[in-house]
C-alpha positions as CSV (number, residue, x, y, z in Angstrom):
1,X,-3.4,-115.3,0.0
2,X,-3.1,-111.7,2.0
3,X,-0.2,-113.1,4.0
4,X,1.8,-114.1,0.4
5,X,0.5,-110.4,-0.9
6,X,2.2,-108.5,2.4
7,X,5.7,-111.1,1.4
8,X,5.8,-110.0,-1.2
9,X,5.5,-106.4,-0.4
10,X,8.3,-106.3,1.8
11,X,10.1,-103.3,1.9
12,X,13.5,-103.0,0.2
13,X,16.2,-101.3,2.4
14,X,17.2,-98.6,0.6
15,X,20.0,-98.1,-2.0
16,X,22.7,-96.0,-1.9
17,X,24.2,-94.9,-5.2
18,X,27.2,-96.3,-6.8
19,X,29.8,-93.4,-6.1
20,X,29.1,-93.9,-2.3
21,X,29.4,-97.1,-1.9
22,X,32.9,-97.4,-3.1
23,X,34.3,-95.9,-0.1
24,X,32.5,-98.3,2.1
25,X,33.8,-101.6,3.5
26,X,32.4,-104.5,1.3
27,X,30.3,-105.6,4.2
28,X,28.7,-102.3,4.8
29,X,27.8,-101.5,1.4
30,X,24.6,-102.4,1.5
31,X,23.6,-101.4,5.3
32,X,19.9,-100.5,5.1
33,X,19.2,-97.3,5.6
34,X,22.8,-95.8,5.8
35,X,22.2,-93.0,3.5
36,X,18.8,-93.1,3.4
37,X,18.8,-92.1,-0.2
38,X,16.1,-94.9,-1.2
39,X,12.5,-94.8,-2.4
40,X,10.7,-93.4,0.7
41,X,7.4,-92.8,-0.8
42,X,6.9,-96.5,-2.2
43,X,3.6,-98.3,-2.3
44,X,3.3,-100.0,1.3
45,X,4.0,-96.0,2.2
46,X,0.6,-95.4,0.3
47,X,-1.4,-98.2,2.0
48,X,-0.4,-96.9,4.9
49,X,-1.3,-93.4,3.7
50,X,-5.1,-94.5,2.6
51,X,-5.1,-96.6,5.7
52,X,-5.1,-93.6,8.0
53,X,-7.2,-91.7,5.5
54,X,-10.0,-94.0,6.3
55,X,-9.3,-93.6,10.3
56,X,-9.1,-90.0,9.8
57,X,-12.8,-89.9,8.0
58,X,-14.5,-91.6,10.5
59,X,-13.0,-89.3,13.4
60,X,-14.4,-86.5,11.1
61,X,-17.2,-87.9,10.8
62,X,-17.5,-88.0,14.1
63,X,-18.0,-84.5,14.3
64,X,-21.8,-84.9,14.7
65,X,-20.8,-85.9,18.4
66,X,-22.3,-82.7,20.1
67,X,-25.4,-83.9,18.2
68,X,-25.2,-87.4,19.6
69,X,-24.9,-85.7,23.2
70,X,-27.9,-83.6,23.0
71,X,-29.8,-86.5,21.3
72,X,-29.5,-88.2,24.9
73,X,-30.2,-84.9,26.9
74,X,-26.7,-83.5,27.3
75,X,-25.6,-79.8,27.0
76,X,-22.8,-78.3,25.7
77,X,-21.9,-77.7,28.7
78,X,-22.1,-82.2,29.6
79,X,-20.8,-82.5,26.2
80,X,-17.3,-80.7,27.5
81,X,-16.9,-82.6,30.7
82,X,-17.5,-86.0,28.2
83,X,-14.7,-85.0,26.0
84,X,-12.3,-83.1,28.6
85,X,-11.8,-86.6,30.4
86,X,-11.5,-88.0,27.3
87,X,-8.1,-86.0,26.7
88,X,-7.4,-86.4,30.1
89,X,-7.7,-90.3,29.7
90,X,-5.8,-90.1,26.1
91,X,-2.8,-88.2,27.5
92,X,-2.3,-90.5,30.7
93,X,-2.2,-93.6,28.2
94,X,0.0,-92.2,25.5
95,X,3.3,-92.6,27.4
96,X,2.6,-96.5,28.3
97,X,1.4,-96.4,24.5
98,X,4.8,-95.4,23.2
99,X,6.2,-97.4,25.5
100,X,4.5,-100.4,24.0
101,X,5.2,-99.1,20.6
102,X,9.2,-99.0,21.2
103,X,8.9,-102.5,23.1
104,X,6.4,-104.7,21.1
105,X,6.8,-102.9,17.8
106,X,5.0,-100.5,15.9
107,X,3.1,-102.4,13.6
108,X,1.4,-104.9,16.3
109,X,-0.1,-101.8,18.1
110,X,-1.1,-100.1,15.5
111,X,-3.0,-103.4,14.0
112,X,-4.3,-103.6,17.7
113,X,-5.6,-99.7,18.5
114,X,-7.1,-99.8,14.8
115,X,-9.1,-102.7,16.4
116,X,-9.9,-101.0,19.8
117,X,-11.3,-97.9,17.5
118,X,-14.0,-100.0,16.3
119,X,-14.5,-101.5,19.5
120,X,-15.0,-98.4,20.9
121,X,-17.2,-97.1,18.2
122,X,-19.3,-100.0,18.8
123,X,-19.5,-99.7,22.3
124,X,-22.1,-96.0,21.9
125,X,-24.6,-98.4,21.0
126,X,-25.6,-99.3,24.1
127,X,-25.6,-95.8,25.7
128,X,-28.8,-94.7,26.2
129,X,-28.1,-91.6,28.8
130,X,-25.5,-88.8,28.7
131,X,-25.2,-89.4,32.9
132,X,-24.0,-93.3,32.2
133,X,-20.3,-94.2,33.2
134,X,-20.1,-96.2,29.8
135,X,-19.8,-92.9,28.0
136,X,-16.7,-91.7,29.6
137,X,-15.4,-95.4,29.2
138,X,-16.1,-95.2,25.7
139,X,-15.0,-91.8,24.9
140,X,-11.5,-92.6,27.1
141,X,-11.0,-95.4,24.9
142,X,-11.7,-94.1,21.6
143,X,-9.4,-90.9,22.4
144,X,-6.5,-93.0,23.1
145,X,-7.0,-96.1,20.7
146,X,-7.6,-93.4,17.9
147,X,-4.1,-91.8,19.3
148,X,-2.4,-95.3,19.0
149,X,-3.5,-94.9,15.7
150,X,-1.9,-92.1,14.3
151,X,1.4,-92.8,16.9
152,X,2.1,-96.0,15.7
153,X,1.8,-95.2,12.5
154,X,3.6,-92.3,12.5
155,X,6.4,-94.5,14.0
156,X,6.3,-97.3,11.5
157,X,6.8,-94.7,8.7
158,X,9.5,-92.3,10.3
159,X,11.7,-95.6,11.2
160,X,12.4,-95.6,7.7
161,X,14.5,-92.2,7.1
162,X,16.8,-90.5,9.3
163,X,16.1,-87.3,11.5
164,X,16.9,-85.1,8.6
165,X,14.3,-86.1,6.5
166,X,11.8,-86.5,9.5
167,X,10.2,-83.9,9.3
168,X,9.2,-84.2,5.6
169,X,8.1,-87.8,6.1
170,X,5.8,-86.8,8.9
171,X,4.3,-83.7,7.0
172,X,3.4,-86.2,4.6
173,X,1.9,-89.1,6.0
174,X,0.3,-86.9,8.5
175,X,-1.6,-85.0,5.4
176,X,-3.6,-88.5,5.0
177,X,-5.6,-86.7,8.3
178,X,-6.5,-83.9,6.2
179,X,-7.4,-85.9,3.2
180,X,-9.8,-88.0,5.4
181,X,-11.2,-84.6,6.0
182,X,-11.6,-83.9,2.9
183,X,-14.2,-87.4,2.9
184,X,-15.6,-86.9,6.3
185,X,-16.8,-83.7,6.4
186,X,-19.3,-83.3,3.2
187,X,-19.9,-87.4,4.0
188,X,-21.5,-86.1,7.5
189,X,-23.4,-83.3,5.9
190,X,-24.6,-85.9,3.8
191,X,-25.6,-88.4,5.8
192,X,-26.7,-86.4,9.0
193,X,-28.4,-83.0,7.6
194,X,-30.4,-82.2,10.4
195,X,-27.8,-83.6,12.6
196,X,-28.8,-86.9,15.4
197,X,-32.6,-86.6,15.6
198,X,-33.8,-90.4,16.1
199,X,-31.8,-93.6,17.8
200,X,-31.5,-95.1,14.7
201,X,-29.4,-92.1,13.1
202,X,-27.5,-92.2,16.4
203,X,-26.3,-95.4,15.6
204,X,-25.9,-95.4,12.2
205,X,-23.5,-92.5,13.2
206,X,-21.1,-95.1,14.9
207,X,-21.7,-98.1,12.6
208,X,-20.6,-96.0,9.8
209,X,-17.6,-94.4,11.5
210,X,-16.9,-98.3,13.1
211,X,-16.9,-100.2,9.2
212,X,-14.6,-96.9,8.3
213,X,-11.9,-97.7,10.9
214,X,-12.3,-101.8,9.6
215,X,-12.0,-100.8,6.4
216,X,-8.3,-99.4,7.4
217,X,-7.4,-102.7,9.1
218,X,-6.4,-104.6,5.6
219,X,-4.4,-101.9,4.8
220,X,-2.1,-101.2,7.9
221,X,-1.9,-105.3,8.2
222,X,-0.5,-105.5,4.2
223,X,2.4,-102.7,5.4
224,X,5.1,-105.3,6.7
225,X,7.3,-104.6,9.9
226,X,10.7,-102.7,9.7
227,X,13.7,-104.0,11.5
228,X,14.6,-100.5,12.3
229,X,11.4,-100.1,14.2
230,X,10.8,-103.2,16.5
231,X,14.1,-104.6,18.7
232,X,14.0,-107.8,20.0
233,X,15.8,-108.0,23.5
234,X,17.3,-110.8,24.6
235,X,17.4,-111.2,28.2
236,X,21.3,-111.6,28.6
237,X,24.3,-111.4,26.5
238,X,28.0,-112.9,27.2
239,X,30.4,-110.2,26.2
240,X,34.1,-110.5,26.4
241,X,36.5,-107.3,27.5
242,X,40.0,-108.4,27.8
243,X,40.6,-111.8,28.9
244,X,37.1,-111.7,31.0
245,X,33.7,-112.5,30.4
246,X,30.6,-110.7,31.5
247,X,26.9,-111.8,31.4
248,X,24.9,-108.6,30.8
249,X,21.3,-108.0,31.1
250,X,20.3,-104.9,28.9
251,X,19.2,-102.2,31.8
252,X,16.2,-100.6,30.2
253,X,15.3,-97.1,31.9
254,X,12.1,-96.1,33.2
255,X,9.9,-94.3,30.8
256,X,9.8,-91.1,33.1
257,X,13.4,-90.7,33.3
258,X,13.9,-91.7,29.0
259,X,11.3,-88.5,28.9
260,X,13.5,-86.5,31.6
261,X,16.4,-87.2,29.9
262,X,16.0,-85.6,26.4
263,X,13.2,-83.1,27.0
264,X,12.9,-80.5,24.4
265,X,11.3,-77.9,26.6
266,X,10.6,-75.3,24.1
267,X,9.3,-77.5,21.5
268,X,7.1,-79.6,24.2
269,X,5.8,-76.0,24.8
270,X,5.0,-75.0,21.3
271,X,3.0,-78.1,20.8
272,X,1.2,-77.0,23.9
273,X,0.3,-73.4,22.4
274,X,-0.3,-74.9,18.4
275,X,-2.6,-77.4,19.5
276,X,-4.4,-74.9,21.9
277,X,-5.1,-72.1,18.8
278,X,-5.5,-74.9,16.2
279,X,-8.4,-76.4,18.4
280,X,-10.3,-73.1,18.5
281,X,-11.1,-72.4,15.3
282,X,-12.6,-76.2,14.4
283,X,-14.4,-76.3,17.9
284,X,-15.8,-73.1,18.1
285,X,-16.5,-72.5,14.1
286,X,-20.2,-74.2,14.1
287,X,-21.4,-71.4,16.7
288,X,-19.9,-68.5,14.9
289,X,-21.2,-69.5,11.5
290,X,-25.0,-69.7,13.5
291,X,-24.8,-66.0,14.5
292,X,-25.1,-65.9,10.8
293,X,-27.9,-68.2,10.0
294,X,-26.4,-71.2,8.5
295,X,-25.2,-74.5,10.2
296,X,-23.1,-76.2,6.9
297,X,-19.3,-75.9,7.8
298,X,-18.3,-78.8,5.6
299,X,-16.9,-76.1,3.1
300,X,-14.5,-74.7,5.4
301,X,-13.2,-77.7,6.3
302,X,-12.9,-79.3,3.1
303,X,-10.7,-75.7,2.0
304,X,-8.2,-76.0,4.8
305,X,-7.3,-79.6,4.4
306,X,-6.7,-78.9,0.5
307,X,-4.6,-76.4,1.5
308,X,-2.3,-78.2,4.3
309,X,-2.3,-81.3,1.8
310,X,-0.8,-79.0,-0.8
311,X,1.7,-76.8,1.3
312,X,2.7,-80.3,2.5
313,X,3.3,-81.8,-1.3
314,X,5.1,-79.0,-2.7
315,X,7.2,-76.9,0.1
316,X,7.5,-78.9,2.8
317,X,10.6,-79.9,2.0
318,X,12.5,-76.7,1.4
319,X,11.3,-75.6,4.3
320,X,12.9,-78.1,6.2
321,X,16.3,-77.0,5.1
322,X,15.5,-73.7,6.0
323,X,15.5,-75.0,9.6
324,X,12.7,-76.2,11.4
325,X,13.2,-73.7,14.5
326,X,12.9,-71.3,12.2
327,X,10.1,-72.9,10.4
328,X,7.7,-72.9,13.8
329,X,9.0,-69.5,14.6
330,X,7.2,-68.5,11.1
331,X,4.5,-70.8,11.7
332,X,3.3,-69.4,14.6
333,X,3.0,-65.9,13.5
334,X,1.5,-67.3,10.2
335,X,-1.4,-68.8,13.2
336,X,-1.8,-65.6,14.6
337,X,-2.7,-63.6,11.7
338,X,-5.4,-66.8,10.7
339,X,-7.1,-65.9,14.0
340,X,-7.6,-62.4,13.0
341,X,-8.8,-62.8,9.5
342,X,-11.8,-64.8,11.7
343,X,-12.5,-61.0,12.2
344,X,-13.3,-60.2,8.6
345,X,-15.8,-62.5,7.9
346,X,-19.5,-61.4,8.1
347,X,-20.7,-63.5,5.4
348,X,-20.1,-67.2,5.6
349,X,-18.2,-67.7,2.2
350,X,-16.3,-65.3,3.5
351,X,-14.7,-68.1,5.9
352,X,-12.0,-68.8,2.0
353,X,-9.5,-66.2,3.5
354,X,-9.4,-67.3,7.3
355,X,-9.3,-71.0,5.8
356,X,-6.4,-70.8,3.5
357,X,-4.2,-69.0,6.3
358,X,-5.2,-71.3,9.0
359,X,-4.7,-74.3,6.6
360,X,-1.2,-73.2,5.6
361,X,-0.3,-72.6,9.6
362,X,-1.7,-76.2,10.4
363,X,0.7,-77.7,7.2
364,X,3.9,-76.3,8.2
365,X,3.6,-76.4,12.1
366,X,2.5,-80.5,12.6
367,X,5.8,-81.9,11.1
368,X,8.0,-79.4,12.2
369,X,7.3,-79.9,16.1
370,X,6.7,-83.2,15.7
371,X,9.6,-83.7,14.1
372,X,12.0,-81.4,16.1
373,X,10.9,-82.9,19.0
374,X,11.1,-86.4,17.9
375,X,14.9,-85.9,16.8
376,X,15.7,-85.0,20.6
377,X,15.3,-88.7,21.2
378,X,17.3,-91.7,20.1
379,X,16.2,-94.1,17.4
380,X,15.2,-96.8,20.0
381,X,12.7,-94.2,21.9
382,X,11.1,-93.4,18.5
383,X,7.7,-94.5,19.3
384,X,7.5,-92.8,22.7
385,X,9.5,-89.2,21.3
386,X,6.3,-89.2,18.4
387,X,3.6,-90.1,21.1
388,X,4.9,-87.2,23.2
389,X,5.2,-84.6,20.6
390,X,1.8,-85.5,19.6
391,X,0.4,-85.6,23.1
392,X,1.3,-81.6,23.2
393,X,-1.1,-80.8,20.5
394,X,-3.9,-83.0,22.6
395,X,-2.6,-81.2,26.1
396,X,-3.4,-77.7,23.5
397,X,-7.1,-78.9,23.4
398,X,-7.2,-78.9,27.3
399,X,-5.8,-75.1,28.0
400,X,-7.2,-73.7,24.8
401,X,-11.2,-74.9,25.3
402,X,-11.4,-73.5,28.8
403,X,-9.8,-70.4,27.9
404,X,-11.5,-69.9,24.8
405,X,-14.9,-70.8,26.8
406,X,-13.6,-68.2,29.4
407,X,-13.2,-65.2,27.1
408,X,-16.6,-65.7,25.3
409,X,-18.1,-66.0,29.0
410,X,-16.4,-62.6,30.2
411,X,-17.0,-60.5,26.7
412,X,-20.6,-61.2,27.1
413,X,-20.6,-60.6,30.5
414,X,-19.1,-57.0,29.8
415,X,-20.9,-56.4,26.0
416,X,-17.9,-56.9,24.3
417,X,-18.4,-59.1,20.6
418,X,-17.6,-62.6,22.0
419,X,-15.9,-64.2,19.3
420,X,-13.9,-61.1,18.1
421,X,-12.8,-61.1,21.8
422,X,-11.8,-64.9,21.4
423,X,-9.5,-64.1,18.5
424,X,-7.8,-61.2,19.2
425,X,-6.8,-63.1,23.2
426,X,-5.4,-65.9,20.9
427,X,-3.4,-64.0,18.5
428,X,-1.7,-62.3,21.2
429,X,-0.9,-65.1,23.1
430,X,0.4,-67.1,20.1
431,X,2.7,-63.6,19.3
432,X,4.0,-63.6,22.8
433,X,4.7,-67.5,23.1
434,X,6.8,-67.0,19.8
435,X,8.7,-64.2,21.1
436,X,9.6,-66.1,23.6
437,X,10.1,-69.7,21.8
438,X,12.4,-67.4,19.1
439,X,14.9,-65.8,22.2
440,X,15.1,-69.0,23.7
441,X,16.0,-71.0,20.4
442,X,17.5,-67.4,18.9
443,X,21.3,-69.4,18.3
444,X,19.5,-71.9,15.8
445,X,16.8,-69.2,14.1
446,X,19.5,-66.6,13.7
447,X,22.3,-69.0,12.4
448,X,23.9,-68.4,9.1
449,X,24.0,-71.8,7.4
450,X,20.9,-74.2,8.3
451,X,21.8,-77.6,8.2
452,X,21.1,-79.6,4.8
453,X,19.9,-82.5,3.9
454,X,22.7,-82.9,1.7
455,X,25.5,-81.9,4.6
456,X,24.1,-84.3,6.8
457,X,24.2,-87.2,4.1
458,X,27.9,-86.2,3.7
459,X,29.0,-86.6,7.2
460,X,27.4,-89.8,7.5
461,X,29.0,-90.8,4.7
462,X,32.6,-90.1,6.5
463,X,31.2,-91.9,9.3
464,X,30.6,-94.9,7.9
465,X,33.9,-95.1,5.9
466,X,35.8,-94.7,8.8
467,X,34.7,-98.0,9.6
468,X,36.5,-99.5,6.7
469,X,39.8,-98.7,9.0
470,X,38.5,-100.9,12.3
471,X,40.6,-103.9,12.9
472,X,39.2,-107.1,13.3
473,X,40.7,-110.2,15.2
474,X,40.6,-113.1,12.6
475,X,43.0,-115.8,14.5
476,X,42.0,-118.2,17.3
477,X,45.5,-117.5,19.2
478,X,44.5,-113.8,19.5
479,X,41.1,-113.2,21.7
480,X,39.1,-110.4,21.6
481,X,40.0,-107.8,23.8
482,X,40.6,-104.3,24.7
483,X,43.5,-102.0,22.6
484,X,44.5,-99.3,21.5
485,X,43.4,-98.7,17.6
486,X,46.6,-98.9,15.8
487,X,45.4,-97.1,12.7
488,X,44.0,-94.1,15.2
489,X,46.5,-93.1,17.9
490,X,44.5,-92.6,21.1
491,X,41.8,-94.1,20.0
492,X,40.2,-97.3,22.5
493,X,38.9,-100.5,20.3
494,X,36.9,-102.7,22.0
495,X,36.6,-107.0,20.4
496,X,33.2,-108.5,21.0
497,X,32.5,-112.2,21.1
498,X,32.0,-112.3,17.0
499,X,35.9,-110.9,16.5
500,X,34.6,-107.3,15.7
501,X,36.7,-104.7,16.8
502,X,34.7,-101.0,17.3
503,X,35.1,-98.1,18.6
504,X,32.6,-97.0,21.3
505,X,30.9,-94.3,18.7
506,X,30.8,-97.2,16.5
507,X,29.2,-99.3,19.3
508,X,26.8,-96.6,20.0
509,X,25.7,-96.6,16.5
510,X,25.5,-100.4,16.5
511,X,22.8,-100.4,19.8
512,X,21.2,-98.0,18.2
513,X,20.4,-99.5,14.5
514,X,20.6,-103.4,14.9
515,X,19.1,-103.8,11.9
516,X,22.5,-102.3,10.3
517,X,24.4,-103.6,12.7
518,X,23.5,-107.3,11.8
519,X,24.5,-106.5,8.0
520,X,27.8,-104.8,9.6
521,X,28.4,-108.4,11.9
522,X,27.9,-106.1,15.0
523,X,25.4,-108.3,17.4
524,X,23.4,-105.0,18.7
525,X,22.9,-106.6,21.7
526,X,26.5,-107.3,22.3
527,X,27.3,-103.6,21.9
528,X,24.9,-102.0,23.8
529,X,25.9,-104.5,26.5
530,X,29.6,-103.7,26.0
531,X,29.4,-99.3,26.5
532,X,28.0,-100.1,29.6
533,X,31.5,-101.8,30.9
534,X,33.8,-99.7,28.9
535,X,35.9,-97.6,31.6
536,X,34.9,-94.1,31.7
């Protein structure tokens, strides 16, 4: 019955409307996902949403970990050696995981790491000391199945827009995180009050976050596969150039030199410095709120994730055509100021101010890094351009814990207040980073006419009309081959084994969306097999 439910909800490619399509060829006019002007936010999109929801509660949830820790004997300062080679373990795995995402489709791994989360869960039941190995296994493998998670994911969804529209489609989706925050947090001040004190709320701790993460499995497995989003490679392809014919294997490059090849540096880099200040804050926030004599942070949480899911719903969008190197320029300075406002509170409802800044900061700067960084990389490296990009914001958590630990170890060592010390180091180095990030990007924050959503949509347009003018060799007498375009002086047409004759932009285009390209009668394979032996 499920599998005739997810048949049925099958995504539609999307439409484009009536006035485009007439300048299109008759067998491109319904290429899936030319425009891009079809229903994005449709109902698999919102299974998908409430499917990561519930993953995103039970990681909340499991922010009673510190408490599970000293329940066996640990310290803070075990509990920080547990978790720091749990990032350490996540970030080594996320490039072989978006590897596996662009390779074996996103959908499969998700379904899988949504699996290995519960598994993992699972697996703190049998650890009875904070010294055992098995809690560094465990912790390693929840880190990164929980990453496959929200990369996979993330992937599935974004395959179904172009870049322009990336970043609103990750700002969205990714606000399910905040909305499982918004269940989480009051959920563990519920159910843990006095935080781990026995075994047995020790492991209803995991078996409550474990049926969580199942409870997400029916959802992700109802949200079908896209085409656009899982390639399948055939091992070699006959292609004919002129009167010979070659039998190409598809050369597939290492995943180091894919991440070489397209590294956007300065983005990488702000990911690195967000995720370091937005760690702070919900790491460091239980202490501060004890100097004051309360323990309940459930309040602030629930505040900021309202916020970002709101920011996200209602200007994410317009932002976007403002320019997203503009938009993390404004970001970060918006991040900065949240970590001074931490310096106004001396009563704990005080916490509203710093809350709805730090909230609005967190909602603009995800899906703008994420998403400027992901558009660096080419459609088929999708998975492995989100799981980097989202890998910065872990690599954050590494250099902003020590250093936040640092400064509250040196203020108190001198008499300085600790956590006003903390803030005010992590303002300025947010300010300086973005002085930096806006020099070296200063041709795209200072330029005069963002790129559009709208401008965009046009030129693709134009692009795919100009296909309407490709000749095509229809008799048996006249084999494919190499020419001259007729209709476009100068310009080099290459036949394929199906009678198509591109151009090698058009060829590109074809390797890179075969799911179009089938619709087109371009074999994908074919092309991509073709640039390699087209004379330079």
């Amino acid at each position: 019955m499920l599998t005739a439910l997810r048949e049925r909800l099958s995504l539609r490619s999307p439409r484009m409307s009536p006035s485009d399509e007439k300048g299109l060829p008759g067998r491109l006019q319904h290429l899936p996902g030319a425009l891009d002007d079809g229903r994005v936010y449709d109902f698999t999109f919102w299974l998908a949403y409430l499917s990561n929801a519930l993953v995103s509660a039970a990681n909340t949830l499991l922010c009673r970990y510190a408490d599970f820790v000293d329940f066996l004997g640990g310290t803070e300062y075990h509990l920080g050696w547990i978790v720091g080679i749990g990032m350490v373990g996540s970030l080594l795995g996320r490039f072989a995981l978006g590897d596996s995402i662009d390779r074996f489709g996103a959908r499969r791994l998700w379904l899988i790491t949504i699996l290995g989360t519960v598994a993992s869960c699972l697996l703190h039941l049998v650890i009875f000391d904070y010294r055992s190995p098995l809690i560094y296994i465990a912790r390693v493998l929840y880190i990164l199945t929980l990453a496959g998670v929200f990369s996979a994911s993330m992937t599935l969804m974004t395959g179904r827009v172009t870049k322009e529209r990336l970043a609103e489609v990750i700002g969205i989706f990714g606000s399910a995180g905040f909305a499982g925050v918004v269940l989480g947090a009051p959920l563990a001040d519920l159910l843990f009050p006095h935080g781990i004190p026995d075994r047995w709320s020790a492991d209803y701790l995991f078996l409550m976050a474990a049926g969580l993460c199942l409870a997400s499995y029916p959802l992700a497995w109802l949200v079908p596969e896209r085409a656009t989003n899982h390639r399948m490679h055939r091992p070699q392809t006959n292609v004919r150039i002129g009167s010979r014919r070659h039998s190409a294997q598809r050369w597939r490059p290492s995943t180091f030199r894919i991440l070489c090849h397209y590294w956007p540096g300065p983005v990488v880099a702000a990911g690195i410095v967000a995720g370091a200040a937005l760690f702070i804050p919900p790491t460091f926030l239980p202490r501060f709120v004890a100097e004051m004599g309360v323990h309940d942070v459930s309040g602030f949480f629930v505040l900021y994730a309202i916020t970002a899911i709101t920011v996200r719903s209602l200007i994410l969008r317009p932002l976007q055509r403002w320019g997203l190197e503009r938009v993390i320029a404004a970001g970060l300075v918006i991040l900065a100021i949240s970590q001074l406002l931490f310096l106004t509170v001396r009563q704990p409802w005080e916490l509203v101010i710093p809350g709805l800044v730090f909230g609005l900061a967190h909602a603009v700067l995800f899906p703008a890094i994420v998403g400027l960084g992901s558009a660096a990389y080419p459609k088929r490296h999708r998975g492995l351009a989100t799981t980097l990009m989202m890998a910065t914001f872990d690599a954050g958590l590494l250099v902003g814990g020590p250093m936040a630990g640092a400064v509250l170890r040196f203020a108190g060592d001198f008499g300085l207040p600790r956590y006003s010390a903390m803030f005010v180091t992590v303002c300025l180095s947010v300010l300086i980073f973005d002085a930096v990030f806006v020099w070296l990007q200063r041709a795209k924050v200072f330029r005069n006419h963002p790129t559009s959503d709208h401008s965009s949509t046009q030129q693709t347009a134009v692009r795919l009309t100009a296909l309407s003018g490709v000749a095509s060799a229809t008799s048996a007498h006249n084999p494919p081959s190499q020419e001259r375009d007729s209709t476009t002086p100068g310009v080099l047409t290459v036949g394929l084994e199906n009678g198509s004759a591109l151009t090698p932009e058009v060829l590109s285009g074809a390797a890179d969306a075969p799911a179009s390209a089938a619709v087109g009668g371009i074999n994908p394979d074919e092309a991509a097999a073709t640039i390699g032996h087209l004379p330079s």
